[in-house]
N, C-alpha and C positions, 0 to 999 in steps of 0.2 A: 330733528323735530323734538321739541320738548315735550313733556306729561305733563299735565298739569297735578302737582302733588294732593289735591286734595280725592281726586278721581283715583289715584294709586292707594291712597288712604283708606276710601271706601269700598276699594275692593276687599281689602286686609278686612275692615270691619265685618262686611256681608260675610266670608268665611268662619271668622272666628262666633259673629251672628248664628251662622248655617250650623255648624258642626253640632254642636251641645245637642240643637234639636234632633238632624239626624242622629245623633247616636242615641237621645230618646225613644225615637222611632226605631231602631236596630234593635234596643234590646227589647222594646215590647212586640217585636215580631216574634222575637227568639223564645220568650220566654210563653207565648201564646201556641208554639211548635212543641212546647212538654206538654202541653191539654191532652194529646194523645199517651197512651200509657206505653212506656216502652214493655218488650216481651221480656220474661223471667230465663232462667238458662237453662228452659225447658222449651222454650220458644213460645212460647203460653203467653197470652193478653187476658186481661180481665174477665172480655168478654167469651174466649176461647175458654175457661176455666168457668164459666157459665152455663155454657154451653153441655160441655162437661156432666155437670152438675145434675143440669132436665135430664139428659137422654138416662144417667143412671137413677133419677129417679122414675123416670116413665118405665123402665127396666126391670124397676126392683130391688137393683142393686144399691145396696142401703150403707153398706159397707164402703164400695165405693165413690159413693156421693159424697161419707163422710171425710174418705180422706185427703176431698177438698177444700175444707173445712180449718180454720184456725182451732188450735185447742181450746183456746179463751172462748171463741163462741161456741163449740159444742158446748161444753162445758155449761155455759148459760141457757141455751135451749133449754138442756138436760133439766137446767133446776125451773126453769118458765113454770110457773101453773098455769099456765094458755098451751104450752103445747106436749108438758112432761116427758117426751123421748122426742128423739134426732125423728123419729119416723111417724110421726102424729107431725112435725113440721113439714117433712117433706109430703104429707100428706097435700096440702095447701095444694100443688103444684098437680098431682091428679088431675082435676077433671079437664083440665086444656090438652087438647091433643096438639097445640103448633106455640111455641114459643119464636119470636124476636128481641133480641138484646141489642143493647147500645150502650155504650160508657160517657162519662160525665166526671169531671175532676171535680174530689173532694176536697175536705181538708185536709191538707196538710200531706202525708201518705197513703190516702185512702182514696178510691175512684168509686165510684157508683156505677154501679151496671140497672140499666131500667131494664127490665124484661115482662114485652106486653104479651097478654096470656092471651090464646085463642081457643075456641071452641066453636066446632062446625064449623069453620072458616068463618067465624065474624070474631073481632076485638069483644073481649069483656071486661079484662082490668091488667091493669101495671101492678108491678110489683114492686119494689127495688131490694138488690144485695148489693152488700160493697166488699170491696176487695182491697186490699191491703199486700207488699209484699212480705211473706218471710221464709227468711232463710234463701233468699234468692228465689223463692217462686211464689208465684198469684197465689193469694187464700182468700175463698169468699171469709168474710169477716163478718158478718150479719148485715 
């Protein structure tokens, strides 16, 4: 039984057709699977290093809040005339008694953590920090 060669033909085309696309669709799968933040070699995620952040400043621990903290933005806090010290900023973050965080890709190296403030158990505002790796681990970045 013979093929008819143009049916043999259009198989060859529909593949070489098919392929390009799918591998369109492969890599924009792949590259929609880094929107998640991979962990630092602290085991640390953005949102983890956020987290972090509230509990020492509901704390007090002012100290260790900052040394979540990139030096580039302490450093700018420091000179803000909106908040003049690391602890007039973390002030901001007082009066909520329950924070939620969630992350969000930035530019480039940088992820955004939204974290919505609560008070008495009702929502009142978002915030955002973002985080940036260095040196192999999460720093909130401003």
């Amino acid at each position: 039984m013979e093929t008819n060669p143009d049916l043999k033909n259009s198989g060859i085309k529909r593949c070489l057709f098919c392929f390009p696309i799918c591998a369109v669709v492969l890599l924009m799968c792949a590259s929609g699977c880094q929107d998640r933040p991979s962990a630092d070699n602290r085991g640390n995620t953005p949102e983890d290093v956020a987290h972090d952040f509230l509990k020492a400043v509901q704390s007090e621990e002012y100290e260790k809040a900052a040394s979540l903290w990139t030096a580039e933005a302490l450093a700018s806090i420091e000179r803000s005339p909106y908040y003049n010290s690391f602890t007039n900023f973390c002030e901001l973050f007082a009066p909520y008694d329950r924070f939620e965080v969630s992350t969000r890709k930035g530019k480039s190296v940088y992820y955004h953590v939204v974290v919505e403030c609560f008070a008495e158990g009702r929502p009142k505002e978002e915030k955002l920090l973002t985080c940036r790796m260095s040196s192999g681990q999460w720093r909130l970045h401003r």
